[in-house]
Each structure stands twice: as C-alpha cells, then as structure tokens.
Residue frames as qw, qx, qy, qz and C-alpha x, y, z in Angstrom:
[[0.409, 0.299, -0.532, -0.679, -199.22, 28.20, -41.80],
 [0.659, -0.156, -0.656, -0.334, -200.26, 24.69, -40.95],
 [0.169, -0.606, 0.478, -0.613, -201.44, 24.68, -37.77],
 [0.971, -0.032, -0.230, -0.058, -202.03, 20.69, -37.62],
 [0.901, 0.037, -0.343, 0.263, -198.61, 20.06, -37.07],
 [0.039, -0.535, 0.324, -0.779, -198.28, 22.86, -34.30],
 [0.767, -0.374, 0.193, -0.485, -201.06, 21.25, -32.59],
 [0.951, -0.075, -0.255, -0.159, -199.47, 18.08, -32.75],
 [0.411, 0.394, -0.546, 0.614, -195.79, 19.10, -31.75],
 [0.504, -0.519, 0.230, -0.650, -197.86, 20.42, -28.68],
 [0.910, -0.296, -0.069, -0.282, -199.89, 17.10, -28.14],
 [0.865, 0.240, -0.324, 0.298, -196.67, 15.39, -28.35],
 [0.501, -0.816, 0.116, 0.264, -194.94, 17.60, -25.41],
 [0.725, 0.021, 0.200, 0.659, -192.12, 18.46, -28.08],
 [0.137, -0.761, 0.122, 0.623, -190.49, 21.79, -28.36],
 [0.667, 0.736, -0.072, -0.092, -190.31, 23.13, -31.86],
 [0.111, 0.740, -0.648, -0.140, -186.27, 22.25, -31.32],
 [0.549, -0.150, 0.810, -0.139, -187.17, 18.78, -30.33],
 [0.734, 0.571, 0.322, -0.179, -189.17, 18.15, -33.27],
 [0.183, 0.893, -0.315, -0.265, -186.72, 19.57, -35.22],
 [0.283, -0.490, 0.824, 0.015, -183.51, 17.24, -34.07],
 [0.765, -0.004, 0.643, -0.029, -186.13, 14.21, -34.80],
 [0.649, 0.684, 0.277, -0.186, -186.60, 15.08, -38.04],
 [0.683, -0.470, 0.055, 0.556, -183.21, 16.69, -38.85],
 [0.361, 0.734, 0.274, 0.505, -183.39, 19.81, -39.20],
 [0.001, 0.035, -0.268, 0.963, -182.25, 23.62, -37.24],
 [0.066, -0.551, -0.692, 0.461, -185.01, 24.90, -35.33],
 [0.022, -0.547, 0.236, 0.803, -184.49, 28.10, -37.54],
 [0.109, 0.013, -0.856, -0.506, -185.29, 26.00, -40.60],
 [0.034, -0.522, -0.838, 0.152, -188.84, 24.92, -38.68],
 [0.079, -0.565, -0.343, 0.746, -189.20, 27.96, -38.03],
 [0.166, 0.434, -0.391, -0.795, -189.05, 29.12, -41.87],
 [0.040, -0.134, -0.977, -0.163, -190.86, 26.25, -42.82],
 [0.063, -0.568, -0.601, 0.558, -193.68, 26.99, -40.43],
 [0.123, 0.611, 0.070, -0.779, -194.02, 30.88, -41.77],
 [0.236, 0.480, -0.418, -0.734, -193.56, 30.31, -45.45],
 [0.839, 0.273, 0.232, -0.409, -195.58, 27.07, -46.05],
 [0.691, 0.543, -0.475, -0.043, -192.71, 25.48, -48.00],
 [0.751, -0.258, 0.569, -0.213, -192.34, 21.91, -46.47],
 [0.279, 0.437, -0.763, -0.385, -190.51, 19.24, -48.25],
 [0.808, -0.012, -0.343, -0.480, -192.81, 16.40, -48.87],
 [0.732, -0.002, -0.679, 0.063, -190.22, 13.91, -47.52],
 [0.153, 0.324, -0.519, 0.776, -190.82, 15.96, -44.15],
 [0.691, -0.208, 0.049, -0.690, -194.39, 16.38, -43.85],
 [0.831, -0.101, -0.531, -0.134, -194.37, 12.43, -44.46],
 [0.516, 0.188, -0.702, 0.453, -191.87, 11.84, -41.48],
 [0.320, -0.191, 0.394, -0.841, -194.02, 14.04, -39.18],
 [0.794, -0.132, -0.223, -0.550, -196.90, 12.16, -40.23],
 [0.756, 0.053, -0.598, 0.262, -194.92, 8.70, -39.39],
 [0.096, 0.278, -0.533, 0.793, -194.00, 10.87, -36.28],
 [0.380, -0.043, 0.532, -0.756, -197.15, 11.52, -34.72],
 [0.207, 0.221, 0.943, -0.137, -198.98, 8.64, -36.03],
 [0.370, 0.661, 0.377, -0.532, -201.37, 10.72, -38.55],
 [0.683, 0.526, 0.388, 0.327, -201.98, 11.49, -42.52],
 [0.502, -0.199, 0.041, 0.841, -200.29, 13.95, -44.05],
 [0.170, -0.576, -0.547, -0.583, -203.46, 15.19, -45.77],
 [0.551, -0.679, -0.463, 0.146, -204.60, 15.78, -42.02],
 [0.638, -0.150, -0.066, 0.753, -200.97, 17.87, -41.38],
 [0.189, 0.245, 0.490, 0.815, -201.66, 20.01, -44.40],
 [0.243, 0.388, 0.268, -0.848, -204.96, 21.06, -43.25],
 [0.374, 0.084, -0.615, -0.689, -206.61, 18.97, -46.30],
 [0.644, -0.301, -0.583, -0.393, -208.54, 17.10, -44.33],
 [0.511, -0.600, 0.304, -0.536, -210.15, 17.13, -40.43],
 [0.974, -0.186, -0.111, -0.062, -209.41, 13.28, -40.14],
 [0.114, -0.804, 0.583, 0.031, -206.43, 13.07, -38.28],
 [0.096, -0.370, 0.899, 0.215, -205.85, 9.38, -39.25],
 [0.648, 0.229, -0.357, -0.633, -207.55, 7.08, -41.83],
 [0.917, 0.020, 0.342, -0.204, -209.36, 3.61, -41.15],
 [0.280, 0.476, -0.665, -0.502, -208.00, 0.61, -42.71],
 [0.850, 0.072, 0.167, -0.494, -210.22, -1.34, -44.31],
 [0.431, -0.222, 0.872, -0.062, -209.53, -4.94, -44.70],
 [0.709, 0.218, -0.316, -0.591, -210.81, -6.74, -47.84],
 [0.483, -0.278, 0.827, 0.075, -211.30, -10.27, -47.20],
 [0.146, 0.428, -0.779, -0.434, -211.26, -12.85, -50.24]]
C-alpha cells in the first residue's frame, strides 16, 4: 500500500521483522499494516525518524524524500 516505506526497509538492508522489532511491533502486524493502509501516525513518524525522511514522502504524498531546512537569519 505504501510502497515508500518498502523501498526504504530495503535501502536500509532490514527485513520486514527487523523493522518491525525497531519499531515494536509483530512482523504479522507489518504485515497487516502494509496490506490494509492503516498505519498509526505515531508509527509512520518513527519510520520517518528511522530512515531519516518525511512522512509525507512515506505516505506517497510527496516524491521528496526529505525536506531542506531553511535557515532565517535576523
């Protein structure tokens, strides 16, 4: 369903059980997660924090896998 954060378990050389454990969850759970699109928010975020990317990016809401940050200076 969101295949962002398939490709990133990948990039990351983690097994869908590894990923799982970091996150803590059953591999069975990912798995149901995965098919039926019904991520808790405070998961996606941890992936995101995981692999260093937005969660907007995860989701498939956007191709940028991680947003600039602009500096304002004063």
């Amino acid at each position: 369903m969101y295949p962002n954060i398939e490709t990133e378990r990948i990039h990351c050389g983690l097994s869908q059980e590894e990923l799982s454990e970091k996150i803590g969850i059953t591999r069975k759970c990912y798995y149901n997660w995965q098919t039926s699109g019904r991520i808790p928010a405070s998961k996606i975020s941890e992936m995101a924090d995981l692999f260093d990317c937005s969660t907007d990016y995860l989701l498939g809401r956007s191709d940028v896998r991680k947003y600039a940050v602009r500096i304002q200076r004063l």
